[in-house]
C-alpha positions as CSV (number, residue, x, y, z in Angstrom):
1,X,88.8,125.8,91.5
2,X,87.7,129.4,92.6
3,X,86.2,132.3,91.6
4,X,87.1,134.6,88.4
5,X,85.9,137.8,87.2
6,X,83.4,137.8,84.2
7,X,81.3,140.5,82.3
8,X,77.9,138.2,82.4
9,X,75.1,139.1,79.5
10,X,72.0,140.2,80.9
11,X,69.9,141.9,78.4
12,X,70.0,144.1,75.5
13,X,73.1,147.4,76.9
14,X,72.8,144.8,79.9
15,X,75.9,143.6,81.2
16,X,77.4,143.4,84.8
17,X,80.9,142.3,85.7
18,X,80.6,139.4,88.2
19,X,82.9,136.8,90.4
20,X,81.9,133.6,88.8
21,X,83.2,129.7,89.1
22,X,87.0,128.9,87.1
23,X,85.6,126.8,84.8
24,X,86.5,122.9,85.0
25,X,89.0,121.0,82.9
26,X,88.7,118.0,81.3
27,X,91.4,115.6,79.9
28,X,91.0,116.8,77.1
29,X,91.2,120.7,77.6
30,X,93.0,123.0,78.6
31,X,92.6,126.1,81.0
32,X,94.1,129.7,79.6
33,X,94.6,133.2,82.0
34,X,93.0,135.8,79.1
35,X,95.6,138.3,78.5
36,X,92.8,140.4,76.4
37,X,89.9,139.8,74.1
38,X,88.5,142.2,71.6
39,X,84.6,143.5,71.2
40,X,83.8,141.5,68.1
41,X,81.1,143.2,65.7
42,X,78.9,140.2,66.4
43,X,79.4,141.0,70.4
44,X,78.4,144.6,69.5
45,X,75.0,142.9,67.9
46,X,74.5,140.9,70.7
47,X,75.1,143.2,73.5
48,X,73.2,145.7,71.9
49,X,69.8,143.7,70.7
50,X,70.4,140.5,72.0
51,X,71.2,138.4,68.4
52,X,72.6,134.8,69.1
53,X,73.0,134.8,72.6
54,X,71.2,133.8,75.6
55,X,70.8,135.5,79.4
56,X,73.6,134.6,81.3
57,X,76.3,134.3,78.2
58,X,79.8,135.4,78.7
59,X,80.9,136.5,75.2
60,X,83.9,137.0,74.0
61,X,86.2,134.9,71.4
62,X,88.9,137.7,70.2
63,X,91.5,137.0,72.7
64,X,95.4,135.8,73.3
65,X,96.2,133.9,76.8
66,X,98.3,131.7,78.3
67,X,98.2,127.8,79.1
68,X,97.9,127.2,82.4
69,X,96.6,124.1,82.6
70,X,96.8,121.1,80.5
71,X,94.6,118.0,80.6
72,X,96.3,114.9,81.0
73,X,94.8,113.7,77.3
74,X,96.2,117.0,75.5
75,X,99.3,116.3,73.1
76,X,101.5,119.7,72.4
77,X,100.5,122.2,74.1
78,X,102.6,122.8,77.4
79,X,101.9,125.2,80.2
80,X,103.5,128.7,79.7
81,X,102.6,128.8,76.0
82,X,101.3,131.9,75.0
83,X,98.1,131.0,71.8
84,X,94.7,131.5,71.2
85,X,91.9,130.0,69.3
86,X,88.2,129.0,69.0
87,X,86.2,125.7,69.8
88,X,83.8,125.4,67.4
89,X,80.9,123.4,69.0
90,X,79.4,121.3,65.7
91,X,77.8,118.4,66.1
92,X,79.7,115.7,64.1
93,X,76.6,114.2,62.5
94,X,74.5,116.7,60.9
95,X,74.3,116.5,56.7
96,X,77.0,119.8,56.8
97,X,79.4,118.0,59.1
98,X,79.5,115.0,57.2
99,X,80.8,117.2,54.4
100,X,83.4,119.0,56.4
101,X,81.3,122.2,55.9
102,X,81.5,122.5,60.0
103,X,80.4,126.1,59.8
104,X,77.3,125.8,58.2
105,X,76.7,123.0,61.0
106,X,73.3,124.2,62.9
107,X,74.5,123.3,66.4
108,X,77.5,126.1,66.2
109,X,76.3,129.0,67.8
110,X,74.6,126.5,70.7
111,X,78.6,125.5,71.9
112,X,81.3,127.9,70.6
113,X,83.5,129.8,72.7
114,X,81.2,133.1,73.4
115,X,78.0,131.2,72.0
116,X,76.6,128.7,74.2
117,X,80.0,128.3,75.6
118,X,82.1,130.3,78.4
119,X,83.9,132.9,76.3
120,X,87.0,135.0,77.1
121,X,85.7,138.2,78.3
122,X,87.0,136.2,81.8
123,X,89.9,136.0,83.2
124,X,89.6,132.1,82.9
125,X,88.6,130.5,79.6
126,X,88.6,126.5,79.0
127,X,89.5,125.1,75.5
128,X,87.7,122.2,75.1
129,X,88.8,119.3,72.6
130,X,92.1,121.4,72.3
131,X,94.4,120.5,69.3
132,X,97.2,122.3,68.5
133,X,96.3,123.9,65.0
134,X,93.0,123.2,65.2
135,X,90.9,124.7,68.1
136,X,94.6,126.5,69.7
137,X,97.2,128.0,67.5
138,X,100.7,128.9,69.3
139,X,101.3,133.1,69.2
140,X,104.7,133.7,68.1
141,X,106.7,135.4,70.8
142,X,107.1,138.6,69.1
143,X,103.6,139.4,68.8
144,X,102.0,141.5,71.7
145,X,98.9,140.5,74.4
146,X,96.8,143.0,72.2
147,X,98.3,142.6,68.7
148,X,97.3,138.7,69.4
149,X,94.1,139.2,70.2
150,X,93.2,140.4,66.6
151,X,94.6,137.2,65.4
152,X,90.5,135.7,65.2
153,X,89.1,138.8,63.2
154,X,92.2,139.0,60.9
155,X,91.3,134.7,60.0
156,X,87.9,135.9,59.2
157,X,89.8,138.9,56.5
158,X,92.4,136.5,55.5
159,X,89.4,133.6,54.7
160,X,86.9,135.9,53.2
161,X,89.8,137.4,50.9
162,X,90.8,134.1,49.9
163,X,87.0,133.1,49.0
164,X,87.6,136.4,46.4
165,X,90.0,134.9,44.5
166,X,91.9,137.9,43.5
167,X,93.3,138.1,40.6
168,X,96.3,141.1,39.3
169,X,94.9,144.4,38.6
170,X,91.3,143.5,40.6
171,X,89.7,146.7,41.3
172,X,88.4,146.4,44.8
173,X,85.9,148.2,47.3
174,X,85.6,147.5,51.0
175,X,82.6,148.6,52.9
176,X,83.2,149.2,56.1
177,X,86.5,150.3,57.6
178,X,86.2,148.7,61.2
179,X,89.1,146.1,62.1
180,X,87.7,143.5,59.8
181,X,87.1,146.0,57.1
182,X,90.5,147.3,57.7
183,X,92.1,144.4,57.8
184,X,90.7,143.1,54.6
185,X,91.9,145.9,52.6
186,X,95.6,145.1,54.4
187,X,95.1,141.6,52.6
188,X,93.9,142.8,49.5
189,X,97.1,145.2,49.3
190,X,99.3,142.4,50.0
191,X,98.0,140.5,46.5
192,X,99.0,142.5,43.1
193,X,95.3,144.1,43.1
194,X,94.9,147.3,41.2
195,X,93.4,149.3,43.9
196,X,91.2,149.4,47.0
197,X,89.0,151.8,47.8
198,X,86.8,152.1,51.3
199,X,83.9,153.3,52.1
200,X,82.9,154.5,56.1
201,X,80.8,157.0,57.7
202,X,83.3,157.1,60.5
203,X,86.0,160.1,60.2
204,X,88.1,158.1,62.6
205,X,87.8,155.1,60.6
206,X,88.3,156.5,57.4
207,X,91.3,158.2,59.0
208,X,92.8,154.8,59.9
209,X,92.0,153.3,56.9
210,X,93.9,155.6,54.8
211,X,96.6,155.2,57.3
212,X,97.0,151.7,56.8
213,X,97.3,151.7,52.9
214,X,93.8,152.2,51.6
215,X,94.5,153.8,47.9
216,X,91.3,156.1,48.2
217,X,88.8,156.2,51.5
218,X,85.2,157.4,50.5
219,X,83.4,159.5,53.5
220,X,79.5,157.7,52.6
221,X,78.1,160.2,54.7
222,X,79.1,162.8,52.9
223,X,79.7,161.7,49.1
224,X,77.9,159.3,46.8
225,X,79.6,156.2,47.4
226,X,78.7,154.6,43.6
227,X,79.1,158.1,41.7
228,X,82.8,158.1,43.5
229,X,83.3,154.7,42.6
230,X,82.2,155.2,39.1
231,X,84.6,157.8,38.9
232,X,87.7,155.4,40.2
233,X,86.7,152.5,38.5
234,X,84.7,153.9,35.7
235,X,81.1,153.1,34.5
236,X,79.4,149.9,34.4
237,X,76.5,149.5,31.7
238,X,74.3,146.5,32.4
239,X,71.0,145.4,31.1
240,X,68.5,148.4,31.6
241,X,71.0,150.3,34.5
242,X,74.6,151.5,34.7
243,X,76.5,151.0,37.7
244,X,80.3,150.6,38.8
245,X,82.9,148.3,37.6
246,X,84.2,146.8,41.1
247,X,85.9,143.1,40.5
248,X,85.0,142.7,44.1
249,X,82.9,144.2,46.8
250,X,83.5,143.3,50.2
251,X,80.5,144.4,52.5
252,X,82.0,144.4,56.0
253,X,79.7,147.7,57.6
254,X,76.6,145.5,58.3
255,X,74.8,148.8,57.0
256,X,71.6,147.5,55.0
257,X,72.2,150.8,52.4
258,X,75.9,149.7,51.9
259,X,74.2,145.7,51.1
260,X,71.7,147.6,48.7
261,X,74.7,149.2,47.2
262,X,77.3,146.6,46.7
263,X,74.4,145.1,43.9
264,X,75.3,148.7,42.2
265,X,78.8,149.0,42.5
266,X,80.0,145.4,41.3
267,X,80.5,145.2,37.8
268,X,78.4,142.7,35.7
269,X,80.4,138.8,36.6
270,X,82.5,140.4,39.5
271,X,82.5,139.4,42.8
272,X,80.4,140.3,46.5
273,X,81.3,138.8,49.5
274,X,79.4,139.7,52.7
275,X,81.0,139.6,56.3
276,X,79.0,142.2,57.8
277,X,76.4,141.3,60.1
278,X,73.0,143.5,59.6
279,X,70.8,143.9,62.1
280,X,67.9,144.7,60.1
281,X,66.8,143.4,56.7
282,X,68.1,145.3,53.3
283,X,65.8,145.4,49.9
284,X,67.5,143.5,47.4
285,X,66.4,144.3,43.9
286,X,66.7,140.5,42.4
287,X,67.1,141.4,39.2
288,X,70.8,142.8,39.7
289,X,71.3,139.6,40.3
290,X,70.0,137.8,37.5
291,X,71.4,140.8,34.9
292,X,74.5,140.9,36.5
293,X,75.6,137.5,37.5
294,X,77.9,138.4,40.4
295,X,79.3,135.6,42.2
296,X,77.7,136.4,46.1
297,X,79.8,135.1,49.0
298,X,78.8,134.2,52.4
299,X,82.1,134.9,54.4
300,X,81.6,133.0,58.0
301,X,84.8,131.5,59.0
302,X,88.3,132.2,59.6
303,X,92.4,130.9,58.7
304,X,94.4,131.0,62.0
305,X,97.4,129.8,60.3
306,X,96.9,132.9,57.4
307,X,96.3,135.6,60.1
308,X,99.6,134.7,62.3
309,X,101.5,134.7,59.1
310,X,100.4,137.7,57.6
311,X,101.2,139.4,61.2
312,X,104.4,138.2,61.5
313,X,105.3,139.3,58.4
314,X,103.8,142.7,58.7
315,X,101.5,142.5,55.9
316,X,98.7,143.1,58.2
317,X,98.9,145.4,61.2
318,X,96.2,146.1,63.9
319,X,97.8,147.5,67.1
320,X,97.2,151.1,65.8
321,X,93.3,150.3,65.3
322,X,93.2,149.6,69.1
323,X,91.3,153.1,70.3
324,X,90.8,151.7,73.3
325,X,91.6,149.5,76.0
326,X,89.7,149.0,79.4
327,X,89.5,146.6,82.2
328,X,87.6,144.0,82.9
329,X,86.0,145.9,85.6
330,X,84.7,148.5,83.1
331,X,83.5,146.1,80.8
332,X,79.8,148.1,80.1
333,X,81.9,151.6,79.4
334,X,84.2,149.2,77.0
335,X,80.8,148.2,75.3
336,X,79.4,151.5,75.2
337,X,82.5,152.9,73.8
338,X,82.7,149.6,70.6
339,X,78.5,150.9,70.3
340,X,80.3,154.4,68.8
341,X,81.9,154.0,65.5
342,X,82.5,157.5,65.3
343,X,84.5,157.3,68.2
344,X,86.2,153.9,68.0
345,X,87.6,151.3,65.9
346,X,88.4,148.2,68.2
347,X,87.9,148.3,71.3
348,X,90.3,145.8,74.2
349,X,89.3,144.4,77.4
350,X,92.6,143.5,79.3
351,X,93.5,141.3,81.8
């Protein structure tokens, strides 16, 4: 079909922008032009150390396009249509799969879009399997190219909120103020919670968090994150401790000391739901758990249909956290710049 441009991985701070094949499409796919595709905090991981990806990998799974080819076998979904979405390369037969529990399927980072599969930091990306709803979801006209492609990170805010089970008058921290961070705060505003209040180490972050509604941002570098939250949500006596009395804790930095003090700042029975990826281990102090009884979430997935409705209706909005956009043929700078939360939020590679 030709030759495409394509920032290929090669190693850890490793990648080179390259003219590669268009990939082929099946019957049962269907072939997008990438409008633009955001650097994911899981791309940042894998750029920089080399977590869940292999030589050769084209990352990339934040992105809007349009349809520009359609295999014969594809029902709704017509060439010209602007969407975006995300095949998620499970196996069909493993014990999780059988329980419709497809993200804990082993076989997904082996054959997703951007893991093990072609992702969209190309200006060609196939579909596979595409169903409308499913693995491509329409963008509504009045959304931008850029606004679009934060459609995937604000499914994972919308799904991890939603695994919270907020309730009126929660009392909420967020940890971590990049989009995802960010944009979970945006979700937790638009419920009847008390109060959110984020954390960051990143002036420009905190900046935008406040910004975008955050009721109080908390500069970690500088203050005592659970002696400020203490003072916002008063004290939280447990057996043999005091900590904080946070209904629910979002850990979205990745930062082991902000996992170490999400154990502190939770109240005894509340909630922590971790969507931050570390790259190195935190110490957990077991026994938090056991005194406290927190529920603990695992937060790996996302809600298309969620996302575009809470950016349609303005309840979430991202196009002012874009710092950044480059092109394709600056791909490495584009990295370099995401690498630098102190100087970025979200980062865009455009097409």
């Amino acid at each position: 079909m030709g030759k495409m441009k394509a920032a290929v991985y090669y190693g850890p701070r490793d990648i080179r922008v390259e003219n590669v094949e268009i990939p082929e499409v099946g019957p049962n796919d269907i072939l997008l032009k990438v409008n633009a595709c955001g650097i994911c905090g899981s791309d940042v991981h894998s750029y920089g150390s080399g977590m869940y990806i292999e030589k050769g990998q084209i990352m990339g799974h934040e992105f809007s396009g349009e349809v520009v080819k359609v295999g014969a076998l594809v029902k709704d979904i017509e060439v010209g249509e602007r969407g975006t979405g995300f095949h998620s390369g499970v196996c069909g037969t493993c014990f999780w799969c059988k329980r419709n529990e497809f993200t804990l399927c082993p076989n997904l980072f082996k054959a997703s879009t951007g893991y093990g599969l072609q992702g969209a930091f190309a200006e060609y990306l196939v579909i596979q399997n595409a169903m409308n709803g499913v693995s491509f979801h329409k963008i509504p006209d009045h959304l931008d190219p850029i606004t679009a492609a934060t459609i995937e990170p604000v499914s994972v805010a919308a799904y991890t909120v939603d695994l919270c089970q907020p309730k009126k008058g929660d009392k909420v921290a967020v940890l971590g103020a990049g989009l995802i961070g960010n944009a979970c705060m945006q979700v937790f505003k638009s419920y009847e919670v008390a109060q959110v209040a984020v954390s960051e180490v990143s002036e420009i972050r905190l900046d935008m968090a406040k910004s975008s509604g955050a009721d109080v941002v908390i500069n970690a570098a500088k203050e005592n994150v659970l002696n400020r939250v203490k003072e916002l949500y008063g004290a939280g006596p447990y057996h043999f401790n005091v900590g904080a009395m946070t209904d629910i804790v979002v850990e979205a930095s990745g930062a082991p000391s902000a996992v170490e003090d999400s154990f502190e700042l939770v109240r005894s029975g509340g909630v922590i739901a971790f969507v931050g990826l570390p790259e190195k281990k935190a110490l957990l102090d077991t026994t938090k758990i056991v005194h406290k009884a927190p529920r603990i979430l695992g937060c790996l997935g996302g809600d298309f249909h969620r996302s575009i409705e809470l950016l349609t209706n303005q309840q979430v909005q991202t196009k002012h956290l874009i710092t950044h956009v480059f092109p394709i043929d600056h791909a490495k700078e584009a990295f370099e710049t995401q690498m630098n939360p102190h100087a970025s939020v979200k980062v865009m590679i455009e097409f």
